[in-house]
C-alpha positions in Angstrom: 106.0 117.2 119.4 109.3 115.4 118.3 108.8 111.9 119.6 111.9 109.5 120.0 111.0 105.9 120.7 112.7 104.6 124.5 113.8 101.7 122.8 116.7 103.7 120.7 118.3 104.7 124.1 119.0 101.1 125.0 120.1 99.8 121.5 122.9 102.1 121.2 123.9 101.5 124.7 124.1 97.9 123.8 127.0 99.5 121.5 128.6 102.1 123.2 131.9 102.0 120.9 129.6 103.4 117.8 127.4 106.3 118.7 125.8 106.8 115.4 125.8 106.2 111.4 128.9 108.6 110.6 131.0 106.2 112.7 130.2 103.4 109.7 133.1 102.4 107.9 132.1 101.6 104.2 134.2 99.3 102.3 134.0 97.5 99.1 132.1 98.3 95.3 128.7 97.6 94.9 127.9 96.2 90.9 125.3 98.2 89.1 121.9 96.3 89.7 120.4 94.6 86.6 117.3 96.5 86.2 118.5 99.5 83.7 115.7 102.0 85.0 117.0 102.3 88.0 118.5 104.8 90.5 121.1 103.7 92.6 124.1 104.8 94.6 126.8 103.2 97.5 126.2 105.2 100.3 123.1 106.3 102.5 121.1 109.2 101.8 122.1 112.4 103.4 119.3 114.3 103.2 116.1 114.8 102.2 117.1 115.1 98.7 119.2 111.6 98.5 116.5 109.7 100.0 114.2 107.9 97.3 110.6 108.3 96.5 107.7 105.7 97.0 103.9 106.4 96.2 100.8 104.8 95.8 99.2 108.3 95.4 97.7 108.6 98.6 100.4 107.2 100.4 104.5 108.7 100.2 107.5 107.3 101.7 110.9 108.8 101.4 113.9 105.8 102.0 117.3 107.0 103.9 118.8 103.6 103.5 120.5 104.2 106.5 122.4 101.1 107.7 122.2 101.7 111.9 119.2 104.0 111.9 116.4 103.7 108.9 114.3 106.7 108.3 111.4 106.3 106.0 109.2 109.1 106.1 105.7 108.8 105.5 103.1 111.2 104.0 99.4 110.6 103.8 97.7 113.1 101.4 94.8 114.6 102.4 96.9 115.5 106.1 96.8 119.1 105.7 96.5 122.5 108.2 93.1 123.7 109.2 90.1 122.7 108.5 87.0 123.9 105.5 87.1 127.2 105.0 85.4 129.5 103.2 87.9 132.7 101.7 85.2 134.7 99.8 85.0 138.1 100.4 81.9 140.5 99.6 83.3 143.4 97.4 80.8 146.2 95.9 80.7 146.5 92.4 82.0 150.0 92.7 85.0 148.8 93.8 85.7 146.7 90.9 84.3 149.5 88.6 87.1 151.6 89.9 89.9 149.4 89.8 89.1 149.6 86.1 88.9 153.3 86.0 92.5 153.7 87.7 93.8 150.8 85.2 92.2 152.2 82.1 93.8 156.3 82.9 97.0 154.0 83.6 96.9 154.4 87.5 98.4 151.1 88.0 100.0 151.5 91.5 96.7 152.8 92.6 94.5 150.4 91.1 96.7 147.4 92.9 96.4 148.9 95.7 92.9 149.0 95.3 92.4 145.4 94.4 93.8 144.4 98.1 90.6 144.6 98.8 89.4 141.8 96.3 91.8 139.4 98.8 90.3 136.6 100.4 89.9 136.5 103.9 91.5 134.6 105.2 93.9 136.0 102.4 96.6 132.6 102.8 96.0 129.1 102.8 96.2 126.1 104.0 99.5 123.4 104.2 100.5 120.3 103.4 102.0 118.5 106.1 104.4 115.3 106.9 102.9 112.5 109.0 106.3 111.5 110.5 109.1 108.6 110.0 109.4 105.0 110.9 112.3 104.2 112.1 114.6 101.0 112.0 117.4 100.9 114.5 119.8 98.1 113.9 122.6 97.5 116.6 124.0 94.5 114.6 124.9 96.7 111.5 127.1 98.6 113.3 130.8 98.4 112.1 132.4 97.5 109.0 129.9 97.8 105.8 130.7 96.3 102.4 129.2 96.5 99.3 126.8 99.0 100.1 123.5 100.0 97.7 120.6 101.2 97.4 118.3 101.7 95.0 114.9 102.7 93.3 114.0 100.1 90.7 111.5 102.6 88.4 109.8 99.4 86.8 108.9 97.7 90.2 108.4 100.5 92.3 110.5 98.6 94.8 113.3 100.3 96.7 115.7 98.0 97.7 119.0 98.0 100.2 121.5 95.6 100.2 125.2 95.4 102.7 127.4 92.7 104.4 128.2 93.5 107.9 129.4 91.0 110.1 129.8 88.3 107.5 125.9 88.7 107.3 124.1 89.7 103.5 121.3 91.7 104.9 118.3 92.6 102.0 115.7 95.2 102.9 112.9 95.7 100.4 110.2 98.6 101.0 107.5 99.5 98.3 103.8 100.9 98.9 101.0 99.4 97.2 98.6 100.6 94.8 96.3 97.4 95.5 96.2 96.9 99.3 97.2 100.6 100.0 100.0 99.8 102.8 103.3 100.6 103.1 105.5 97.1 103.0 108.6 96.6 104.1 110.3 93.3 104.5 114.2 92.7 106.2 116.1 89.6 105.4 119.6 87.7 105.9 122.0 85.2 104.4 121.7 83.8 107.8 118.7 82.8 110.1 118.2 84.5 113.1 120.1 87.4 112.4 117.4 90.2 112.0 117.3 92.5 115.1 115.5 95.6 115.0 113.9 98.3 116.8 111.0 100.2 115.5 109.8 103.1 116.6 108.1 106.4 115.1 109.0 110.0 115.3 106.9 113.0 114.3 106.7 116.7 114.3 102.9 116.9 114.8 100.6 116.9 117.7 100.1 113.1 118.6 100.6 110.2 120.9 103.1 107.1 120.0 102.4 103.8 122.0 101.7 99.7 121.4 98.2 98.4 121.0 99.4 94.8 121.0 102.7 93.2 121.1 102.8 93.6 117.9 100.9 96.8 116.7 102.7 100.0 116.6 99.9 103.1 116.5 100.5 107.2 116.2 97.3 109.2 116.6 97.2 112.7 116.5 95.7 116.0 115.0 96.9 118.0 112.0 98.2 121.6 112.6 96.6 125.0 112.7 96.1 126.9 109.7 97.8 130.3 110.8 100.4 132.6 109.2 104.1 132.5 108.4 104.4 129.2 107.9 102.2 127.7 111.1 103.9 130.4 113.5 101.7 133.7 113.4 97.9 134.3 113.8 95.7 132.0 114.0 93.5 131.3 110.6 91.4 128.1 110.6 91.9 125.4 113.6 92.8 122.0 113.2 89.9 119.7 112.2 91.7 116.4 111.5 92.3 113.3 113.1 95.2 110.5 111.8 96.2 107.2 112.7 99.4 105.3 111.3 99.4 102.1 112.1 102.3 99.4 111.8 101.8 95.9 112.0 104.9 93.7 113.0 105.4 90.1 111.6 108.3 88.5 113.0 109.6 85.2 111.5 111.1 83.5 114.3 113.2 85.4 117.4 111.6 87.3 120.4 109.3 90.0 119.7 109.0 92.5 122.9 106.3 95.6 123.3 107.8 98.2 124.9 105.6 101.6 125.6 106.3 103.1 122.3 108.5 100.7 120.3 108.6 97.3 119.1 111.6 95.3 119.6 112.7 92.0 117.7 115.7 90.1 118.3 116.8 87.3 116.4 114.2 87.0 113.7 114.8 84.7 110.4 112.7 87.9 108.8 110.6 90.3 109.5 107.4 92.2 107.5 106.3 95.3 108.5 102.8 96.6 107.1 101.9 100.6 107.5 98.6 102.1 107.1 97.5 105.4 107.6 94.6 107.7 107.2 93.0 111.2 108.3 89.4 112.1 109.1 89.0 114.2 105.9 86.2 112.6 104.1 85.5 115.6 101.5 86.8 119.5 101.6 83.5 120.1 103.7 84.0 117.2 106.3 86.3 116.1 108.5 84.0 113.4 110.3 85.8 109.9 108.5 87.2 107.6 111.6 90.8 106.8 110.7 90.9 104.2 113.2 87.9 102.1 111.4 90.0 102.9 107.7 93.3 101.3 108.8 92.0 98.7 110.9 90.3 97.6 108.2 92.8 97.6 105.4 95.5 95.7 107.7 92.9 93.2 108.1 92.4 93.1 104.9 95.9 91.7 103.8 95.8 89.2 106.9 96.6 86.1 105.5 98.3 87.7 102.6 102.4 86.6 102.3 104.9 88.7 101.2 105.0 87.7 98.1 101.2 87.6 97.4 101.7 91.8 98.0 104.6 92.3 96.3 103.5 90.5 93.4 100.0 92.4 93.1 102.2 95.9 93.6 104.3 95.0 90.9 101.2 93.9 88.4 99.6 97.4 89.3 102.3 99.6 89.0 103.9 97.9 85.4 100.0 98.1 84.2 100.6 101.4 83.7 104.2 101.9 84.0 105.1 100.1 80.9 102.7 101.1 78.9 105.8 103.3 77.4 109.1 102.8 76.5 112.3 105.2 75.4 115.2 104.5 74.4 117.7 107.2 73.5 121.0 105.2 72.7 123.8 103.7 75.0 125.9 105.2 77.8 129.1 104.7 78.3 128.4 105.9 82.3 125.9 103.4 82.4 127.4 101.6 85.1 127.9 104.7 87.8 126.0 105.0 90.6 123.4 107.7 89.7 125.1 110.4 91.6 128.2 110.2 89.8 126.4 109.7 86.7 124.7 112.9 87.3 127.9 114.7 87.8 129.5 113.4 84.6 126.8 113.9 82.2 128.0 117.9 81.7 131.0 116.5 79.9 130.3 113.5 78.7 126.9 112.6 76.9 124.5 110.3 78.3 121.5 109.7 76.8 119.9 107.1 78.3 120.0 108.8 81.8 117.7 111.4 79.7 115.5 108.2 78.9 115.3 107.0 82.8 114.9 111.2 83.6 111.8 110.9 81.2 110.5 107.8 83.1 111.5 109.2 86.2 108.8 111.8 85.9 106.2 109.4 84.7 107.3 107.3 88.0 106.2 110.7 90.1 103.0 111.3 88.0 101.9 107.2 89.1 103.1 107.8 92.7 101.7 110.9 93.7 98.2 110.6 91.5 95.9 107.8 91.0 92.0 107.6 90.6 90.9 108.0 94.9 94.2 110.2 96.1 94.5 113.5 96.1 96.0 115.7 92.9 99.7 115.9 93.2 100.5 118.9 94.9 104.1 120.9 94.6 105.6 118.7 96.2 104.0 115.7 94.9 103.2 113.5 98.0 106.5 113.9 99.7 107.3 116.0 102.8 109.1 116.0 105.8 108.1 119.1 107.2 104.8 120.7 109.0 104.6 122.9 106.4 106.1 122.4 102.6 108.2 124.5 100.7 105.5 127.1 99.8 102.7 124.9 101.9 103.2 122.3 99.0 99.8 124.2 97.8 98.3 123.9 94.7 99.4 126.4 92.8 97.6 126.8 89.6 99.3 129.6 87.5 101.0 126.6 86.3 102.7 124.5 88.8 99.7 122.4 89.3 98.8 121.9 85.5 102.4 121.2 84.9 102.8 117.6 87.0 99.4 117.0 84.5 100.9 117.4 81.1 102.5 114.1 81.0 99.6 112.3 81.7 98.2 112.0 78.1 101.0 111.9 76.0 102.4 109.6 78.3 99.7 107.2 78.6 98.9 107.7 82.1 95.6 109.1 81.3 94.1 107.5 85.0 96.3 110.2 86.5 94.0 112.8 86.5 91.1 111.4 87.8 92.3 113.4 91.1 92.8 116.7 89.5 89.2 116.2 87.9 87.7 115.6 91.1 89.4 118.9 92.5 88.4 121.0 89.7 84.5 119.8 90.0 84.6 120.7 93.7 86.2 124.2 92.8 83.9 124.8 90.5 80.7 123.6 92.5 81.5 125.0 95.6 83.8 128.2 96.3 84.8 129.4 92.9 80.8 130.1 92.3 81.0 131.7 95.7 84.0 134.2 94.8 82.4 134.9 91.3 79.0 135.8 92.9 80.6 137.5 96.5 83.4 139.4 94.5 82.2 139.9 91.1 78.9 140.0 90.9 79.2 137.4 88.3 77.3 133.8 87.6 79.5 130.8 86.3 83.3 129.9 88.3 86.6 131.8 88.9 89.7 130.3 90.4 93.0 132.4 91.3 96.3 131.7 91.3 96.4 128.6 94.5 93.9 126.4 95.6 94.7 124.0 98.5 93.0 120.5 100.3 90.0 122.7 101.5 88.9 124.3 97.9 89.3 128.0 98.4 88.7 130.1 95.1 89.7 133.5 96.1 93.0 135.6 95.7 95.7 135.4 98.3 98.9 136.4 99.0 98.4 140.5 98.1 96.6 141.5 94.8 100.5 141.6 93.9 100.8 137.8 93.6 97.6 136.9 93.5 94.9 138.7 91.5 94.6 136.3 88.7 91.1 135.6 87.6 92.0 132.9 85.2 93.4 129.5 87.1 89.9 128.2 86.1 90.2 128.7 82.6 93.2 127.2 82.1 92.0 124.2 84.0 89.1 123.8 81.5 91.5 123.8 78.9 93.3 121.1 80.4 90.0 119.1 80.6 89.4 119.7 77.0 92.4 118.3 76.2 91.5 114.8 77.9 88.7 114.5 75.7 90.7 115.8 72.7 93.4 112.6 73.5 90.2 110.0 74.3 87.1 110.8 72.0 85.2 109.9 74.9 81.8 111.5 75.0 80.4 110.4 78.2 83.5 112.0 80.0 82.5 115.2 77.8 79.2 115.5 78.9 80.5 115.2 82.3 82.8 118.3 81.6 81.3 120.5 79.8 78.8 122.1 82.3 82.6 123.1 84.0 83.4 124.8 81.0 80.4 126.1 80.3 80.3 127.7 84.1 83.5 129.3 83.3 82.9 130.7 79.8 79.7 132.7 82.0 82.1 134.0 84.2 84.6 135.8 81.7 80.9 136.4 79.6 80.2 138.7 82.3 83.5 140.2 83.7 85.4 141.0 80.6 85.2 144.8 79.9 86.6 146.9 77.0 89.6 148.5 77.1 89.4 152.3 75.8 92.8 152.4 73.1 91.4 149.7 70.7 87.8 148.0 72.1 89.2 145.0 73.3 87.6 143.0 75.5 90.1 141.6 78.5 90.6 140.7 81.6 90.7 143.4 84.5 92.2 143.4 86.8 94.7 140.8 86.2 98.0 140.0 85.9 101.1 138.1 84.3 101.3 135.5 86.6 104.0 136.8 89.5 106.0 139.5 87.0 106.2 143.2 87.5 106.4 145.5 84.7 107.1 148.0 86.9 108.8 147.5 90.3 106.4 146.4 92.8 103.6 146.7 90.3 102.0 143.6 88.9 98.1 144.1 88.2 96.8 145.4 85.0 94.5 144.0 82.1 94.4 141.6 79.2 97.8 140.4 79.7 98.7 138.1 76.7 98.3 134.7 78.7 94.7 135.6 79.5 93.7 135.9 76.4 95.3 132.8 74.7 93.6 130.9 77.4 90.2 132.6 76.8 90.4 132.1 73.6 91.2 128.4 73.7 88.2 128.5 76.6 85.8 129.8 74.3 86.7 127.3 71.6 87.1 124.8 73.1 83.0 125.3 74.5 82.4 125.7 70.9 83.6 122.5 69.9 82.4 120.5 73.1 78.8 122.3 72.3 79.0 120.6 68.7 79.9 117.3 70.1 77.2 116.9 72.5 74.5 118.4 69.9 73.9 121.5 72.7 73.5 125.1 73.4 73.6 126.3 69.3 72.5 129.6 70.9 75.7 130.3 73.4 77.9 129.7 70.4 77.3 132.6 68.6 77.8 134.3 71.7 81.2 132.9 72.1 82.5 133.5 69.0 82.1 137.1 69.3 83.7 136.8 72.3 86.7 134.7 70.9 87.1 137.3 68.2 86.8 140.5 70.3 89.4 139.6 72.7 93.2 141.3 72.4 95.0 139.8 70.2 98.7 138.2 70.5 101.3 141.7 69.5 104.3 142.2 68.4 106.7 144.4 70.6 109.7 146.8 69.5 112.1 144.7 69.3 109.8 142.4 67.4 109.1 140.0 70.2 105.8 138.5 71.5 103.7 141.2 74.1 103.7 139.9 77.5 101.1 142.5 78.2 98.7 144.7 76.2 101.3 147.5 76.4 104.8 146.5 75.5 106.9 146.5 78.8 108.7 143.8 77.9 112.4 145.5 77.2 111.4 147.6 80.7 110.1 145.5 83.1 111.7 144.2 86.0 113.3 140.6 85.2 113.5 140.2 81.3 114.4 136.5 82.4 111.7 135.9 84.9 110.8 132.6 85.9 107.0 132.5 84.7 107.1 132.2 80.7 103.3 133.1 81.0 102.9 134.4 77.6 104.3 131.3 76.3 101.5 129.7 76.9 99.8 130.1 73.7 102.8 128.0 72.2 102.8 125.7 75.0 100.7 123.7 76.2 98.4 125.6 74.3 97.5 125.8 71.1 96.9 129.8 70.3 100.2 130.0 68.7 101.3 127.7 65.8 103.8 128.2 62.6 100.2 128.8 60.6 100.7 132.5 61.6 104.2 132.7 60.8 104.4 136.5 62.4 103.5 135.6 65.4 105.4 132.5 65.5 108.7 134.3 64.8 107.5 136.4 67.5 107.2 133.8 70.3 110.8 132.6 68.8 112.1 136.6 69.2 110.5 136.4 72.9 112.0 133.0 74.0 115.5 134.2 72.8 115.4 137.1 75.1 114.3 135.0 78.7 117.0 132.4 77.6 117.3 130.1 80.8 116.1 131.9 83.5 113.9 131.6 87.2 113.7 128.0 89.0 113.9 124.1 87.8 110.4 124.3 86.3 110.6 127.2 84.1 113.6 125.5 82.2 111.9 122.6 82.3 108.6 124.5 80.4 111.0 126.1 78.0 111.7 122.4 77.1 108.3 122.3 75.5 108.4 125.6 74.1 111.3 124.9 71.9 110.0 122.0 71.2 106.6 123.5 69.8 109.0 126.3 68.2 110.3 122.9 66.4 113.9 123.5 67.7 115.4 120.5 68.7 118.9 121.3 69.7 117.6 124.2 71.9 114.6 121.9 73.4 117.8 119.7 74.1 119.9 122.3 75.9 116.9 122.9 78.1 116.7 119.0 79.2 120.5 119.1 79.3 120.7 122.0 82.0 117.9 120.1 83.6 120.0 117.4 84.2 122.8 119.1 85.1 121.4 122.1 87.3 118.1 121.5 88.5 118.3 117.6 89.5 118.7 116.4 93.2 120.9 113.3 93.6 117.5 111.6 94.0 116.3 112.6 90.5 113.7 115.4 92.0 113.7 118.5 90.6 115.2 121.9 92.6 114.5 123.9 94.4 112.8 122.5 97.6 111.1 119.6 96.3 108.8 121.3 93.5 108.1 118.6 91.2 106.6 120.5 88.6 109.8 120.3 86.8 110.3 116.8 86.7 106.8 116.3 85.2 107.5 119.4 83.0 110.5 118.1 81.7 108.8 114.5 80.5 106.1 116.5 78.9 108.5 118.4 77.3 110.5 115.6 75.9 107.2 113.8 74.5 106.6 117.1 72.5 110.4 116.6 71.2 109.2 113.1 69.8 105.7 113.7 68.8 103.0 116.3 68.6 99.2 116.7 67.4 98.1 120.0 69.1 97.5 121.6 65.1 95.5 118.6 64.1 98.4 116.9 62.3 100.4 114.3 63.9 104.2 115.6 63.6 106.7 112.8 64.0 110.1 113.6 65.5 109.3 117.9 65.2 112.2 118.2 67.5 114.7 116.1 67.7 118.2 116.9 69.0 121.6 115.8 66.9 122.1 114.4 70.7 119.7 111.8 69.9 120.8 110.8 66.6 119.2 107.0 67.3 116.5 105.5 69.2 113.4 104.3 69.5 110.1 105.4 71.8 107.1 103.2 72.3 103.3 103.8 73.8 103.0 107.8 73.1 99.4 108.9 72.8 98.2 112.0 69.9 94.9 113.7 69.8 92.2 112.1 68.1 92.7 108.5 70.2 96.4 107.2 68.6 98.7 105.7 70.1 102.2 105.6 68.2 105.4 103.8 68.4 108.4 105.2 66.2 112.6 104.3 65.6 115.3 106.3 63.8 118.8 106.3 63.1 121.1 108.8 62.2 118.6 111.7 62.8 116.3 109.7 59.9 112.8 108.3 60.7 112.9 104.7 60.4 109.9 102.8 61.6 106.8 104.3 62.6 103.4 102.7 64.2 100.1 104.2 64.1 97.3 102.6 66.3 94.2 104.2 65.8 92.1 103.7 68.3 89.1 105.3 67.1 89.1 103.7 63.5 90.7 106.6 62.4 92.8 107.8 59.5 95.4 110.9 60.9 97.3 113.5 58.8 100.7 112.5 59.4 103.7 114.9 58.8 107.9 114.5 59.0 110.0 117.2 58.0 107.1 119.5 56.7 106.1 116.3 53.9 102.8 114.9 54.6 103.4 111.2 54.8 100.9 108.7 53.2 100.5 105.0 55.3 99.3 103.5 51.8 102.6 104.2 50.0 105.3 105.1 52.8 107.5 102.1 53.6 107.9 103.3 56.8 104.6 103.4 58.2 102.2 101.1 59.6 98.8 102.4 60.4 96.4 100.2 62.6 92.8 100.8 62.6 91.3 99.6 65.5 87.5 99.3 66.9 86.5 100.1 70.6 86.7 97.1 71.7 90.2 96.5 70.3 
């Protein structure tokens, strides 16, 4: 139930000439703040989308900067729908062996239909849900504003809101920390004994509002049903979770009052509010944690603390990893708008380093929605104001989900994906062995196309959208690629019995088709596209088998590291070589499936680019197969732009691997310029994907090592004709600083972190460190 705190009633009847924030009259011209990565505008948020992101990974808040009434909604991440679950259905072998039959003699609506009954049961999942907003209601700020702002300071991960109002400078500074995992938020003045505020919390869910202690604010409640339509229809999977929130009140001065459900203050010096809040999910198999014992404890544990003491320890956490790189794309004349209106002038004038803070922007996300203990970022990150996110903010992992990861290495944010580690392991242990035994009569792991806080492993949504056997592939590949980027074996070892798991699977489910003795995938499909209308399963689409065959060598390879299984990898490189190979269509374009639909099907511009994904972020396609290379080129000239926010933002890395600069730059350019809220986060509906899609696709512009070469600047736009990028991480443990001007390598820094000498290549030369001016390589040890 919507809960509105009594207190709010008798504040705006102490002010009956002003009945809400529209009746604000805004005056003056806030300056620019000094930080340069920041966001910042002179005017509240509107909306969802104005309002500015804060994370510590497990915990989100989303600031209004509203000047009467502050709204700062709060997410805690494992506060989903339902409860464990356990989708896998029993299917009999026949039933598989005649969805084959059907595909094979090309009875494709038939055989979908058929593979409905390969669905999970229940066949949708579960949803990510808001906890609810604090609120702030100040009766003094009412009136005459001047100099208005707000803003996100990327490098402090402190939002900050300054105004006058009444001859008064009020300051309000909110952040969330990684270190004593509260929400902080700390009101000031100019003057003493001018902060007066009500606080009070609002929420959508099931729960109870009231105060523990004159100065302890606490919401309890249970998280929604898992049911259909969005929470509205039949009834799935009950609620099993508890939550508390819990705000702590420290007044400076003034009268502090406890009302039923609200805290009053009235003429404080300051005032600190401290949030925690947790749920009763302890794993995806149990719900029995006590959320009152968790946040108890954590706000004791800053007892004592000052304000200063937390923000300080935030700040040192957050710039740990934060600045462990730097870009810098050349100056802006706009540099001094407010972010909105830079946003709006960046189609006709250029602005570079709003590109540069776009880039950080998504490494911000990456840091505040993922950290080693949360939860893996979901669609929507961590931030939601809803009962159920766009899509249930699921995890959906026909690419969504592995696109907020591809920043994290080349980015130097490797800690990120502890989370998504954890998730996979759990997948893989529990419920994806399940599906592969109950539905395919299979050993090893599968995972379809969404996985959610509970783990499920089967296909949902209607064999349509969801019968896609091979979200656990790809996710092996993305493990691989951690320990392609870190060298470390011990992490190997710990990954390779995944891998190995699903190799078994596709061992012992791929099949032969009859035209040419393939082996592939079946049934399966091209992630979400139709070749024919309403038709979408079939076999041995091309994405499948660039991810198999990056699965089965990258087993190979992990097999030789660790000194095991010399037997399987014999096995595997039949399999590698038997599977159906990347084609060439009629109009000389890359196959999206093992027939060529492509100049047929439904949406020539469709918003998956799933057979791109041999280019990128794989590694199945490079120029040392120059057909098939022209191919991909062919293929990604026919989608053009295309589909949502993130499927520009992932034809940002394709060009980019294509080694087309100025068409990698368009991509970030319409970006900017179409799919950017006036908050920075991508559209539509909060799916985030694109923002962290779009950072890993400007890291690929700058540097890449996927063919065992480092290539320095591969794509870089006429756009960024100067600049210099610091911190970027390559395959085989480098890190690597670099500065041009005029379109010209200048300056470039090699760390090796593993003692190793790379292949280095600009402009199709190989470079040599011992005789090129412009390169310093750095050979470090382990302990360096």
């Amino acid at each position: 139930m919507n809960l509105r705190p009594a207190f709010l009633s008798l504040l705006l009847a102490l002010q009956p000439s002003h009945a809400g924030e529209k009746d604000i009259r805004f005056t003056g011209t806030a300056s620019a703040p000094a930080e340069p990565l920041s966001l910042w505008y002179r005017r509240p948020a509107g909306g969802f989308t104005d309002a500015l992101a804060l994370g510590n990974g497990r915990l989100g808040a989303m600031v209004y900067g509203k000047v009467q009434e502050e709204r700062i909604v709060l997410n805690e991440d494992t506060l989903w729908s339902g409860g464990p679950y356990n989708p896998a259905t029993d299917v009999p072998p026949e039933t598989l062996a005649e969805i084959r039959r059907l595909l094979f003699e090309g009875k494709n609506r038939e055989a979908q239909n058929l593979s409905n009954k390969l669905q999970g049961t229940p066949n949708s999942q579960s949803a990510y849900q808001t906890l609810g907003e604090l609120t702030l209601t100040f009766p003094e700020t009412l009136g005459e504003v001047s100099d208005y702002r707000r803003t996100l300071d990327l490098d402090s991960a402190v939002s900050t809101v300054t105004c006058t109002a009444g001859g008064v400078r009020y300051t309000r500074e909110i952040f969330v920390s990684p270190v004593d995992q509260v929400v902080v938020i700390r009101l000031t003045a100019d003057q003493s004994g001018k902060i007066s505020v009500g606080i009070g919390f609002t929420t959508p869910q099931t729960a109870t509002i009231s105060t523990v202690a004159p100065d302890v604010l606490l919401v309890t409640g249970n998280n929604g049903d898992m049911a259909t339509d969005h929470g509205k229809g039949r009834l799935l999977v009950k609620s099993a979770l508890t939550f508390q929130g819990r705000t702590k009140v420290l007044a400076e001065g003034g009268k502090t009052t406890a009302l039923s459900d609200s805290i009053s203050i009235a003429g404080a010096d300051a005032v600190t509010l401290l949030f925690a809040a947790n749920t009763s999910y302890k794993n995806y198999r149990d719900t029995s944690g006590d959320p009152t014992a968790i946040a108890t404890a954590t706000l004791a544990a800053v007892r004592g603390k000052t304000y200063a003491d937390l923000r300080r320890a935030h700040i040192a956490e957050h710039q740990r990893l934060f600045r462990r790189v730097s870009l810098d794309l050349g100056a802006s004349a706009n540099a001094a708008l407010p972010t909105d209106e830079r946003l709006r002038a960046y189609a006709q004038q250029p602005d570079p380093a709003l590109a540069a803070l776009y880039f950080q922007f998504g490494r911000y996300l990456l840091m505040s929605s993922s950290r080693p203990g949360s939860q893996p970022a979901n669609l929507q990150g961590i931030w939601n104001d809803k009962l159920s996110a766009a899509w249930d903010g699921k995890y959906t992992v026909n690419i969504n989900t592995e696109m907020n990861y591809w920043p994290a290495q080349t980015t130097n944010l490797a800690e990120t994906e502890e989370p998504l580690f954890k998730m996979i392991a759990e997948i893989a242990a529990g419920n994806g062995t399940e599906v592969a035994r109950r539905t395919y009569h299979a050993e090893g792991w599968v995972l379809h196309h969404n996985t959610d806080l509970w783990r499920p492993a089967a296909p949902i949504d209607s064999a349509f959208w969801g019968q896609w056997p091979t979200g656990g592939a790809w996710f092996c590949n993305h493990l691989y690629q951690h320990y392609l980027f870190s060298g470390d074996k011990a992490y190997l070892a710990r990954l390779y019995p995944i891998m190995k798991g699903s190799a078994r699977f596709f061992e012992q489910t791929l099949v032969k088709e009859p035209a040419h003795g393939w082996l592939v995938t079946a049934p399966s499909n091209s992630p979400e596209h139709e070749y024919e209308k309403g038709i979408s399963v079939t076999y041995g689409p091309a994405m499948d088998m660039q991810i198999l065959r990056e699965l089965f060598a990258s087993c190979i390879q992990a097999s030789q590291a660790l000194g095991s299984d010399a037997d399987l990898r014999k096995k595997w490189q039949e399999l590698h070589d038997q599977l159906a190979p990347n084609q060439i269509g009629a109009a000389g374009q890359l196959q999206e499936w093992i027939k060529d639909w492509d100049l047929t099907a439904q949406d020539i511009k469709h918003r998956h680019m799933s057979p791109f994904y041999g280019i990128f972020p794989g590694n199945d396609i490079t120029p040392a197969d120059p057909k098939i290379f022209a191919a991909t080129r062919k293929l990604a000239e026919m989608r053009e732009a295309g589909g949502m926010g993130w499927a520009n933002a992932w034809r940002i890395g394709i060009w980019a691997r294509l080694l087309d600069g100025e068409k990698a730059g368009e991509f970030v350019d319409l970006m900017i310029t179409k799919w950017t809220e006036k908050n920075f986060f991508d559209k539509p509906s909060v799916q985030l994907d694109g923002n962290y899609g779009s950072t890993a696709g400007i890291a690929e512009m700058l540097l890449q090592s996927h063919t065992g070469e480092i290539q320095l600047l591969p794509a870089l736009p006429s756009r960024w004709s100067s600049g210099k990028v610091s911190g970027l991480l390559a395959r085989g443990g480098y890190q690597i600083s670099l500065e041009w001007n005029h379109g010209e390598l200048t300056k470039c820094q090699i760390d090796s972190r593993a003692g190793m000498t790379p292949a280095i290549r600009y402009q199709g030369k190989l470079l040599n460190p011992a005789t090129d001016s412009r390169v310093t390589l750095k050979l470090l040890t382990a302990k360096q």
